[in-house]
C-alpha positions in Angstrom: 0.0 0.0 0.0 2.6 2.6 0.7 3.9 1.7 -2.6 0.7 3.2 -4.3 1.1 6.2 -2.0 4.7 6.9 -3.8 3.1 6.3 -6.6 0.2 9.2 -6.3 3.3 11.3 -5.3 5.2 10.5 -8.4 2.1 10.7 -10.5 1.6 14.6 -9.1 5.6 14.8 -9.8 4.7 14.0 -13.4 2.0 16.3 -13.7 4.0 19.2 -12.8 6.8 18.1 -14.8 4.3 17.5 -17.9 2.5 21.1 -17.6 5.4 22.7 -19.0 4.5 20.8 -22.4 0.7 21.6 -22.3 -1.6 21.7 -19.8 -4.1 19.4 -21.8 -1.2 16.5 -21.8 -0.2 17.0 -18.4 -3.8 16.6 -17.2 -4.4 13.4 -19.4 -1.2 11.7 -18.1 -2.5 12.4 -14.2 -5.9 11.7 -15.3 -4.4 8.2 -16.6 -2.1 7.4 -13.7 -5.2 8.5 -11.2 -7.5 5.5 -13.3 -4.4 3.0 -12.6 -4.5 3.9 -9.3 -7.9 3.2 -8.3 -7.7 0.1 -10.9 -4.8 -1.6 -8.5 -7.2 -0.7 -5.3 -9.9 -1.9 -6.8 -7.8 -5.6 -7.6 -6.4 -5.3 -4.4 -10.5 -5.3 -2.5 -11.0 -8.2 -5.3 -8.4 -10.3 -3.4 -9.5 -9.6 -0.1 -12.5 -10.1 -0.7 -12.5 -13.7 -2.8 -10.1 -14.5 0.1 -12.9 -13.8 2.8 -15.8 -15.4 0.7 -17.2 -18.0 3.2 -14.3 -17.2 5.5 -15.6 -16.8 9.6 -14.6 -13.4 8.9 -16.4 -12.5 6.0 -18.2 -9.6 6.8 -14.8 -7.9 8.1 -13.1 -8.8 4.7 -16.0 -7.4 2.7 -15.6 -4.3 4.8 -11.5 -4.0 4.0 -12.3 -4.5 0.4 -15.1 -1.4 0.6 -12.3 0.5 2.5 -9.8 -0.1 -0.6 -12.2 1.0 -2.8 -13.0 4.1 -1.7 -9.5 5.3 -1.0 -8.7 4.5 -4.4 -11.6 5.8 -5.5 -10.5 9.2 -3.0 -6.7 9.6 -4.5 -7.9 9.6 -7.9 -10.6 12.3 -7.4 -7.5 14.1 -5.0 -5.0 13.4 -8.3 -7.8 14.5 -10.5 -8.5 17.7 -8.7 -5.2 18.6 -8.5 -4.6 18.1 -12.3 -7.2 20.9 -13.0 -4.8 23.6 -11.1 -1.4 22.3 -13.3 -2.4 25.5 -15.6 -1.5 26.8 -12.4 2.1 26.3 -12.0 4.4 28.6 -13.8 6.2 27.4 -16.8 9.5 28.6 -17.8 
């Protein structure tokens, strides 16, 4: 997991690196990178929860894999939102 948290960092990194070229491009490269992101989150709460299917602690498994989702689902609208202010950051 902290792995994906270096990788919103580095995605936001790429952003501001990209806006120099065009904010339109730098915006579609975070926009992609935010989709992976949530994608891997949303494998990861696949696995835990086909893991906890008929498992004694189903219901808690279920609820880690809901928990995944939505903080993917909240760094890509946070990488998102902070794509629409790369136009933002002065270029050289």
């Amino acid at each position: 997991m902290k792995l994906l948290h270096k990788s919103a960092f580095a995605v936001c990194a790429l952003g501001l690196m990209l806006s120099g070229c065009g904010k339109s491009e730098a915006q579609k490269e975070v926009d992609k990178q935010a989709e992976a992101i949530d994608k891997s989150y949303e494998a990861q709460a696949d696995v835990v929860e086909a893991l906890g299917t008929n498992a004694p602690d189903e219901k808690a498994a279920k609820q880690q894999a809901q928990d995944l989702r939505d903080k993917g689902e909240a760094i890509k609208d946070d990488l998102k939102d902070q794509a629409k202010h790369l136009d933002e950051v002065p270029k050289k």
